[in-house]
Each structure stands twice: as structure tokens, then as C-alpha cells.
FIKOLZA-1660 file (N, C-alpha, C; in steps of 0.1 Angstrom, whole numbers, plus 5000, padded with zeros to 4 digits):
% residues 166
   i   px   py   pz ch aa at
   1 5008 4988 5000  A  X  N
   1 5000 5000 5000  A  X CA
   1 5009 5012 5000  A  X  C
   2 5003 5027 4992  A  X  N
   2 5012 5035 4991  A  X CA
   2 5011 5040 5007  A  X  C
   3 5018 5053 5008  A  X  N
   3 5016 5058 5020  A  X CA
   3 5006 5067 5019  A  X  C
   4 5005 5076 5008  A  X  N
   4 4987 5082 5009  A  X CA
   4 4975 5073 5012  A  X  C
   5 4977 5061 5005  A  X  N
   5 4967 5050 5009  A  X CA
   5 4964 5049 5022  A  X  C
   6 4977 5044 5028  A  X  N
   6 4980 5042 5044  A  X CA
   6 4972 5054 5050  A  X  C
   7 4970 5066 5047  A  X  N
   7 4970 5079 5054  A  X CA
   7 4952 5078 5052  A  X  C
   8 4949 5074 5039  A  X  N
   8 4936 5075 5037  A  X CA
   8 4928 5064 5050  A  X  C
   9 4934 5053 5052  A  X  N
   9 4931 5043 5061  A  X CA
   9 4928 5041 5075  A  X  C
  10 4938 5054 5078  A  X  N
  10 4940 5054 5093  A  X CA
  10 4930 5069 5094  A  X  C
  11 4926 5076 5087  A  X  N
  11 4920 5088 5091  A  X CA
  11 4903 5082 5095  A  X  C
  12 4903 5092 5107  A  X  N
  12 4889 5086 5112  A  X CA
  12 4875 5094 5107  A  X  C
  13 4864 5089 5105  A  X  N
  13 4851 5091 5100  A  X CA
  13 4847 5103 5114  A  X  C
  14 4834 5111 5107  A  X  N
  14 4831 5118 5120  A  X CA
  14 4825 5113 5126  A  X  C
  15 4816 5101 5125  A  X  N
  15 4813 5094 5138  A  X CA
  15 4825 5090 5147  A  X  C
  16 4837 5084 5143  A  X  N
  16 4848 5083 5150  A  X CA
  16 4856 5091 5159  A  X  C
  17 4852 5108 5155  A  X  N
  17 4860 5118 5154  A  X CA
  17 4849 5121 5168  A  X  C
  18 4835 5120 5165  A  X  N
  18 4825 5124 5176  A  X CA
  18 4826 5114 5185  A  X  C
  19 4832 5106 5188  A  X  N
  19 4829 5091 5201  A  X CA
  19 4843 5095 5206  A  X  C
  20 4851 5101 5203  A  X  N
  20 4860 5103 5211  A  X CA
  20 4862 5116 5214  A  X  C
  21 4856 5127 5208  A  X  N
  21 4856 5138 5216  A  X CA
  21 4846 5136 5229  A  X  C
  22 4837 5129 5230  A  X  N
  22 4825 5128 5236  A  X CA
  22 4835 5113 5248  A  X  C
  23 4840 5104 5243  A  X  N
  23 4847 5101 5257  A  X CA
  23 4861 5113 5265  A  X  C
  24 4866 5117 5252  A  X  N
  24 4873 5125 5262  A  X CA
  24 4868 5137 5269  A  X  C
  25 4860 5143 5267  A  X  N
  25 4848 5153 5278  A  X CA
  25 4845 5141 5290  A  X  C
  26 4844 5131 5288  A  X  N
  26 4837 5123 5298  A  X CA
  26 4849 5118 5311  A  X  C
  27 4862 5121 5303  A  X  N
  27 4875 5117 5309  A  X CA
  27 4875 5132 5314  A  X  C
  28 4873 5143 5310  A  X  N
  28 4881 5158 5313  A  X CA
  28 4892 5159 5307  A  X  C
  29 4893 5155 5290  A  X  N
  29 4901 5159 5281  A  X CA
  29 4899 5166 5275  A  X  C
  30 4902 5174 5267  A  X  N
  30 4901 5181 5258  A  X CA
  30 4908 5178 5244  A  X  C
  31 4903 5172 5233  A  X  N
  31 4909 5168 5220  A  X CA
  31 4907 5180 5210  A  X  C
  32 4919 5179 5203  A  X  N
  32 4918 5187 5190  A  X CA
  32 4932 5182 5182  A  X  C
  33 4926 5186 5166  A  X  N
  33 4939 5175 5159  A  X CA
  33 4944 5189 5150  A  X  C
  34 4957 5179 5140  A  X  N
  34 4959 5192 5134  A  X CA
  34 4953 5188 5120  A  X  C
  35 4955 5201 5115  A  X  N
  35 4943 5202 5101  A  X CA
  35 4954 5202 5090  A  X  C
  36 4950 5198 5079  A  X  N
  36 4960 5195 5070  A  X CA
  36 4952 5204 5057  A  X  C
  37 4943 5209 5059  A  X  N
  37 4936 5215 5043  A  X CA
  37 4923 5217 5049  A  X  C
  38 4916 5229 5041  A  X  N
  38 4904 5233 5043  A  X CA
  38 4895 5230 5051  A  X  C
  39 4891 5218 5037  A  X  N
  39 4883 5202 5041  A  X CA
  39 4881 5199 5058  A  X  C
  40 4896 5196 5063  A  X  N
  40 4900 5194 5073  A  X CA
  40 4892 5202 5087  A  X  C
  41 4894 5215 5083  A  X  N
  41 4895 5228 5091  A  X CA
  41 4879 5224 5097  A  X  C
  42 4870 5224 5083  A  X  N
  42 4854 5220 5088  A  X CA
  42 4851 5215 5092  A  X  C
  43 4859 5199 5090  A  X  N
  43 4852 5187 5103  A  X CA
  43 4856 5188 5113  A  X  C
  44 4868 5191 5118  A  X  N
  44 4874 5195 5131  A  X CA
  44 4865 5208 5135  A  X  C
  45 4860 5221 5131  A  X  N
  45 4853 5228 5136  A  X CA
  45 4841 5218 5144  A  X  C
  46 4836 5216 5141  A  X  N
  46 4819 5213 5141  A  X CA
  46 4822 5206 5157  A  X  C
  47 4837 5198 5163  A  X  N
  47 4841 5193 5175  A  X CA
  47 4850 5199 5182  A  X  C
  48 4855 5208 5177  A  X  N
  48 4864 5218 5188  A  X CA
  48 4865 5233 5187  A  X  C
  49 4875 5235 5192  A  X  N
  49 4878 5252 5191  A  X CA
  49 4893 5255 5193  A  X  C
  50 4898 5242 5193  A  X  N
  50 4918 5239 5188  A  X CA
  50 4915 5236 5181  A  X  C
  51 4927 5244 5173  A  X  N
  51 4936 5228 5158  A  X CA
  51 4949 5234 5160  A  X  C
  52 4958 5228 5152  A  X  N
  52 4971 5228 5152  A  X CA
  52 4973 5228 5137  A  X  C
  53 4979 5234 5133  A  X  N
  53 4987 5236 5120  A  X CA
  53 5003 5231 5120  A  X  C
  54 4999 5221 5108  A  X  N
  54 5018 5209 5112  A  X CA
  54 5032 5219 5102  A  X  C
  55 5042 5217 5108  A  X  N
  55 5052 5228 5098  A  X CA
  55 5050 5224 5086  A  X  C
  56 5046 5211 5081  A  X  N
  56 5044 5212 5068  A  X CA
  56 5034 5219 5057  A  X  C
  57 5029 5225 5068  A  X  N
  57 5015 5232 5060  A  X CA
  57 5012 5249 5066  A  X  C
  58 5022 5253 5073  A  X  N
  58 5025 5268 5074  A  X CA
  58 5024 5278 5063  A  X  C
  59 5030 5269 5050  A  X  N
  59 5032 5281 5041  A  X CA
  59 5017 5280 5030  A  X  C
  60 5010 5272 5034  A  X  N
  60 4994 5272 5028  A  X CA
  60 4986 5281 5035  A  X  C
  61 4987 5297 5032  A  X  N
  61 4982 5305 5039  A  X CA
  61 4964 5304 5038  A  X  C
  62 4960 5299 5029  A  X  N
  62 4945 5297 5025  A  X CA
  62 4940 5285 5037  A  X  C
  63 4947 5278 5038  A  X  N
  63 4946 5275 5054  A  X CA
  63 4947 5275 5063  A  X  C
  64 4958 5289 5069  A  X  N
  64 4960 5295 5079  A  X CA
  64 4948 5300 5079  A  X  C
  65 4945 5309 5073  A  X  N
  65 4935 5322 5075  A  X CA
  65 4922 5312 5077  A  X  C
  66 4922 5302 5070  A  X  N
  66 4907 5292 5074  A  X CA
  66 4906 5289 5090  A  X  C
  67 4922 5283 5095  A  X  N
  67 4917 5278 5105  A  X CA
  67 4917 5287 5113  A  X  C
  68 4923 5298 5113  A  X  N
  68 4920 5313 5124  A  X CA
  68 4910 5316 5123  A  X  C
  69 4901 5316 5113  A  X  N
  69 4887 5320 5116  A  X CA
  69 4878 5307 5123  A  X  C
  70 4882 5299 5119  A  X  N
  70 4872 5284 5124  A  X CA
  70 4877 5284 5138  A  X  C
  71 4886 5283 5146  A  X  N
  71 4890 5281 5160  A  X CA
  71 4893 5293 5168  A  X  C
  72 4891 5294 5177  A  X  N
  72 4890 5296 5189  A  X CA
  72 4909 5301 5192  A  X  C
  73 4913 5288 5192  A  X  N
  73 4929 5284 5194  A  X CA
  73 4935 5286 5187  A  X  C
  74 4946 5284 5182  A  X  N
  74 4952 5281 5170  A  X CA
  74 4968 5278 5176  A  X  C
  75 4978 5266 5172  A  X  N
  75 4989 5263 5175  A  X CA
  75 4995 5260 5159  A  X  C
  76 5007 5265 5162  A  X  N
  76 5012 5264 5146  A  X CA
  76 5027 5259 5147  A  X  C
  77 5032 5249 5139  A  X  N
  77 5042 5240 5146  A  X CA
  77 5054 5245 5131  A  X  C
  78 5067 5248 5137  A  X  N
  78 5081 5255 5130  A  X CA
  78 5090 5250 5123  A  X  C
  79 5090 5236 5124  A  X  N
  79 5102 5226 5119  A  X CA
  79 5107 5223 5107  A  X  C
  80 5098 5231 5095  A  X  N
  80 5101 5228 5080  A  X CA
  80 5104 5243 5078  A  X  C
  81 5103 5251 5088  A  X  N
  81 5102 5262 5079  A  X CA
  81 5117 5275 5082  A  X  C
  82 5111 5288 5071  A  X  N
  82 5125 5293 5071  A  X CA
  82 5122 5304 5082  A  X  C
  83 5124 5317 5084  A  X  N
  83 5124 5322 5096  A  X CA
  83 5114 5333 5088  A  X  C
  84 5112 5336 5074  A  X  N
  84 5103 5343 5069  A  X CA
  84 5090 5333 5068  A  X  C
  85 5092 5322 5062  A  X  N
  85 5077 5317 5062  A  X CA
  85 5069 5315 5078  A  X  C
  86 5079 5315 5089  A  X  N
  86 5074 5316 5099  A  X CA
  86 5069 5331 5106  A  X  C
  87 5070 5341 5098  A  X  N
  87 5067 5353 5100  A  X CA
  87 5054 5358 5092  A  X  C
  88 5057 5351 5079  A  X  N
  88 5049 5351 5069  A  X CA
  88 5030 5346 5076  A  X  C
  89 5034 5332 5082  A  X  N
  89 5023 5323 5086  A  X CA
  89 5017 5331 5098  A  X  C
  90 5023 5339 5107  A  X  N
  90 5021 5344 5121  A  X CA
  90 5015 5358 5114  A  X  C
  91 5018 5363 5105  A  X  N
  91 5008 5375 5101  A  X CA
  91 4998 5369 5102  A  X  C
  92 4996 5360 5088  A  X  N
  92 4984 5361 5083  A  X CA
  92 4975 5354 5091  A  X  C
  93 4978 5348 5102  A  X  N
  93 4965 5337 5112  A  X CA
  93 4970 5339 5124  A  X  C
  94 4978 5350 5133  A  X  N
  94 4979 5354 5146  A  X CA
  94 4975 5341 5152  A  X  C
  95 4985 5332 5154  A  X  N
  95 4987 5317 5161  A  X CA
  95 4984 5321 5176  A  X  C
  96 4977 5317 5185  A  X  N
  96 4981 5314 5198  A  X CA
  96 4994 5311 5204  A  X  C
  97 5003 5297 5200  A  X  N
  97 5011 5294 5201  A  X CA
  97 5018 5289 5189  A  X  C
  98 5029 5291 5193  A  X  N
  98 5045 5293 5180  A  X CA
  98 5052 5276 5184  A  X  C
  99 5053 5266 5179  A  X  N
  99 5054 5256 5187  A  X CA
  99 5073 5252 5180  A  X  C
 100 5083 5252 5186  A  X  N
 100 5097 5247 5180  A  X CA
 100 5098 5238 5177  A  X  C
 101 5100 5234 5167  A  X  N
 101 5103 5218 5163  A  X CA
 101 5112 5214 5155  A  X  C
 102 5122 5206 5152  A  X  N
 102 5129 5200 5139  A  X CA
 102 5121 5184 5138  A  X  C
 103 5113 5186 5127  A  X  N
 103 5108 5177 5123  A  X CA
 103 5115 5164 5115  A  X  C
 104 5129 5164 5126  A  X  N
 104 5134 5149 5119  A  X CA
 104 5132 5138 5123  A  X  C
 105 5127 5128 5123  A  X  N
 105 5122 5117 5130  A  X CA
 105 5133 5105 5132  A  X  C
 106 5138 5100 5140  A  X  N
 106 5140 5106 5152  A  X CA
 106 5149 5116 5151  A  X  C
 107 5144 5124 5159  A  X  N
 107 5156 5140 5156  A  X CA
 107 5169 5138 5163  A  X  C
 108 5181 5140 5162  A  X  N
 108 5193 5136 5173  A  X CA
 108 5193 5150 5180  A  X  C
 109 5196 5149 5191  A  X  N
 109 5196 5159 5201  A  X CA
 109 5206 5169 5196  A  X  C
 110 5217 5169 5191  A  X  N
 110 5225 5177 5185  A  X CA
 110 5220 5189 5176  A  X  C
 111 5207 5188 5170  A  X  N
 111 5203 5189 5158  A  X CA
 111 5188 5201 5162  A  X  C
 112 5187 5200 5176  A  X  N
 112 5173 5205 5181  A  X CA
 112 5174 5219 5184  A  X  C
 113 5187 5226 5182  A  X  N
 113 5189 5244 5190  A  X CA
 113 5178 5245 5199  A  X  C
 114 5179 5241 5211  A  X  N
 114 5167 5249 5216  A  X CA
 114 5168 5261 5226  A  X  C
 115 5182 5265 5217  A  X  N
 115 5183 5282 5219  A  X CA
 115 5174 5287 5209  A  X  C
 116 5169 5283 5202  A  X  N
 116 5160 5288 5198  A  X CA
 116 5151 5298 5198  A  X  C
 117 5145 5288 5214  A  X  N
 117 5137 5292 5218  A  X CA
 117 5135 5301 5227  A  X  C
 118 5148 5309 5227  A  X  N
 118 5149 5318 5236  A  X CA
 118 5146 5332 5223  A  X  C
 119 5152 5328 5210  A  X  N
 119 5148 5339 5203  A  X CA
 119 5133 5339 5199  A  X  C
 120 5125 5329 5198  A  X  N
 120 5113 5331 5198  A  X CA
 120 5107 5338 5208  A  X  C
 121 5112 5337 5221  A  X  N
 121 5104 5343 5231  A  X CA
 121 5103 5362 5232  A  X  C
 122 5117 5360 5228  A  X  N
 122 5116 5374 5228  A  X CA
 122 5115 5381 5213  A  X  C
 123 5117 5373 5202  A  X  N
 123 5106 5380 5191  A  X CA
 123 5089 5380 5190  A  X  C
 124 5085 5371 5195  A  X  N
 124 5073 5371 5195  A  X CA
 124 5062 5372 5213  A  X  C
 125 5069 5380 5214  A  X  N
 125 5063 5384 5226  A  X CA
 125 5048 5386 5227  A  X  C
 126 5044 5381 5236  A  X  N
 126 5030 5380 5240  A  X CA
 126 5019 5364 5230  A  X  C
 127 5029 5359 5224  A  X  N
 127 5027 5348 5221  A  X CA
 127 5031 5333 5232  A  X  C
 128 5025 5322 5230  A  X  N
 128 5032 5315 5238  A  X CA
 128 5037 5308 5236  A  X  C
 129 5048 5298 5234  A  X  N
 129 5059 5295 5229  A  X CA
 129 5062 5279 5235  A  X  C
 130 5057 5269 5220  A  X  N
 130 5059 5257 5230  A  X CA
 130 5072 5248 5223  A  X  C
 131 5072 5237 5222  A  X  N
 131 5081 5230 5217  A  X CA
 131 5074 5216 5216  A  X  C
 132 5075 5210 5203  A  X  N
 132 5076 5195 5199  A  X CA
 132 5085 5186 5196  A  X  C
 133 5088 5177 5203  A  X  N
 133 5096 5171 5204  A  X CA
 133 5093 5157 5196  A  X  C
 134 5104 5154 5184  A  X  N
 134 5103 5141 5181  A  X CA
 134 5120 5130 5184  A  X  C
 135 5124 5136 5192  A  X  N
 135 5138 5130 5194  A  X CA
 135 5137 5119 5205  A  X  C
 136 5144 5109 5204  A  X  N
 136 5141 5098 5217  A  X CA
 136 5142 5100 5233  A  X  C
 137 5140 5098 5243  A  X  N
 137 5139 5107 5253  A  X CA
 137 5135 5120 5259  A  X  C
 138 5134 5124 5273  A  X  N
 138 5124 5132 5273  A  X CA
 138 5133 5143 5281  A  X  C
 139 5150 5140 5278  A  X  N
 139 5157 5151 5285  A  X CA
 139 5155 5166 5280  A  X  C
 140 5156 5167 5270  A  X  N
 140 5153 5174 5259  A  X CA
 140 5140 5183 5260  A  X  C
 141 5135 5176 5266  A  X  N
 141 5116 5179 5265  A  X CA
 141 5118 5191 5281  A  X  C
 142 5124 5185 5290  A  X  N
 142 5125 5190 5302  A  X CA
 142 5133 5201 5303  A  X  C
 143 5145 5205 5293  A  X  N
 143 5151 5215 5294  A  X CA
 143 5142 5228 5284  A  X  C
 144 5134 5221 5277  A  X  N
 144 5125 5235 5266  A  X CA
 144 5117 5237 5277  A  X  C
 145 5115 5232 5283  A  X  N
 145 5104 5236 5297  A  X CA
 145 5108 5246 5304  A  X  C
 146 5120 5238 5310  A  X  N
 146 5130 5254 5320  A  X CA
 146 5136 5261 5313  A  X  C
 147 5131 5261 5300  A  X  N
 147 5136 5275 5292  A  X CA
 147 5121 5282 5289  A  X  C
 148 5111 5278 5298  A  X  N
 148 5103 5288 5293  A  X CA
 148 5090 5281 5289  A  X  C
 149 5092 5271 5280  A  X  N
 149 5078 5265 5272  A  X CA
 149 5067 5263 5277  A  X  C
 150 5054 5269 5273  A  X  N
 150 5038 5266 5282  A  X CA
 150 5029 5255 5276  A  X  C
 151 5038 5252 5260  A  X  N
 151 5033 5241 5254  A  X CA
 151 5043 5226 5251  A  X  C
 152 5038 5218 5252  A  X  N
 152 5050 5207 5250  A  X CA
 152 5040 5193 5239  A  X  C
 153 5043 5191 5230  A  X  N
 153 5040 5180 5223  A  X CA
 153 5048 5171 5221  A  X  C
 154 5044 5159 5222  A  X  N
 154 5057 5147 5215  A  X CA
 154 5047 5136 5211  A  X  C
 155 5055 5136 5203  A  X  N
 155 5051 5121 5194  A  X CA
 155 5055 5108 5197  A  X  C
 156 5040 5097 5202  A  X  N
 156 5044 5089 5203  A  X CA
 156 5042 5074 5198  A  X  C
 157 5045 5063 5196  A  X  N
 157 5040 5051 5192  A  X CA
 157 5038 5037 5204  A  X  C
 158 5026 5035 5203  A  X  N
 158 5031 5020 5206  A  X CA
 158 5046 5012 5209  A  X  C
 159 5050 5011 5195  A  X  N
 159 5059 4998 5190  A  X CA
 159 5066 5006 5182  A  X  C
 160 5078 5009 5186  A  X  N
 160 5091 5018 5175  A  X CA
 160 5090 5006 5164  A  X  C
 161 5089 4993 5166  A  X  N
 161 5092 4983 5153  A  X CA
 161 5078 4985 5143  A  X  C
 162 5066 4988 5143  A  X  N
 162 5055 4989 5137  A  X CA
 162 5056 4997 5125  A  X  C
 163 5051 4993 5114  A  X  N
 163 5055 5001 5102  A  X CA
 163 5042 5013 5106  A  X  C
 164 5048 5024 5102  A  X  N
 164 5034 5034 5102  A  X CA
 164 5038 5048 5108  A  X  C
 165 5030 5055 5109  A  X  N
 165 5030 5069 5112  A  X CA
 165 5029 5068 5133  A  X  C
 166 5036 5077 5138  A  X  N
 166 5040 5080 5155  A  X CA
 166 5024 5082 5160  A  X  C
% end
């Protein structure tokens, strides 16, 4: 199977999408995914008031500006991009949160600057400023924290051996 295939397979139906927003309210969670296109932006509206925008889709501003009007929230994730498209994206959909990321999978710790994150804080002041982490361990995760971060994501799997998406 291709990997679009794969992608087509694992994406869930809105009855799917409704039984688990409706168990996690029942838990005291709060769910929201990220949106990958328009399309996207609508069905996730209709169950939340987050979405997340992934670095790979920053510079589709016709989706930025969709999902800033559809949500409430908005988080927008850094790791593909240059320091203008990341300026570029933060005009046009005023993100809640600016999230750091090097989107290498697994990212080597060498490779993560999360001095970064100290220039984000102070360029984008009054934004909040989180970090995603896809590198193995969670040392990494604990130092973007004591440098400040209010957001923290990481990706995880089951089974490192399973063929498939984190």
C-alpha cells in the first residue's frame, strides 16, 4: 500500500471523530487535531475550538487564515520552515502558540537548537511559545520547559518496530 493509501486508512470518520471527543469530555480531556487543508478545518470545527497547524502546512496561507477563523485556538508548529515563512504564517493567522520543532524523526539531540527558543520568546512576545519534540527521550523535553515553554508536544507510538505513522 502506498503511503497516501495508508493515510487514507487510518484517518477517522466523523462518527469516529464524535465518540471520542464525547469520551474525552467524559474523561476531562480536551481533543483537538491538526488540520492539513480546508476540508479538514470543517470537520474539526463542528468538535472543537483547537487545531494545530503541522510545519508542513505553514506556508498554505489559504489555510492558515481558514483555520484562524474556524478556532478559537490556534497552534502552529516551526520545523520545515525558514524564519520568513514563519513570519509570513504568524501575520496572516495570529497563532496562539508558535510551537519549535525540527521535524526529523528521530531528531538527534545535536540537531534541536533549543536556543531557539529563547529567540522566539523574545521575538514574538506576547505569544506563547511551545516545543515538539520528536527525538528519543524526554531530557530534551525537560530543558525547553526550563527554558520557558507553556506548550509541550511529542510524538508517540506503541511499537518503535510497527511500520506506520508515531
Amino acid at each position: 500500500m502506498t503511503y497516501l493509501e495508508y493515510k487514507k486508512r487510518i484517518e477517522f470518520s466523523d462518527d469516529q471523530i464524535r465518540e471520542l471527543v464525547e469520551y474525552g469530555e467524559e474523561i476531562g480531556i480536551s481533543l483537538f487535531a491538526s488540520v492539513w487543508d480546508v476540508d479538514s478545518v470543517k470537520v474539526m470545527a463542528k468538535y472543537t475550538k483547537i487545531a494545530k497547524i503541522g510545519s508542513a502546512s505553514i506556508t498554505d496561507l489559504e489555510l492558515c487564515r481558514a483555520a484562524r477563523e474556524a478556532f478559537d485556538f490556534l497552534i502552529i508548529s516551526t520545523g520545515m520552515s525558514t524564519e520568513e515563512e514563519i513570519e509570513t504564517c504568524v501575520a496572516a493567522c495570529n497563532p496562539d502558540v508558535i510551537m519549535h520543532t525540527n521535524s526529523t524523526y528521530p531528531c538527534p539531540s545535536e540537531y534541536l537548537n533549543l536556543n531557539y527558543i529563547n529567540w522566539m520568546k523574545s521575538k514574538w512576545e506576547g505569544k506563547e511559545i511551545g516545543y515538539s519534540g520528536h527525538e528519543f527521550g524526554l531530557i530534551t523535553t525537560f530543558a525547553a520547559v526550563a527554558k520557558g515553554v507553556s506548550w509541550v508536544e511529542r510524538h508517540i507510538t506503541l511499537d518503535r518496530t510497527m511500520w506506520g505513522s508515531d
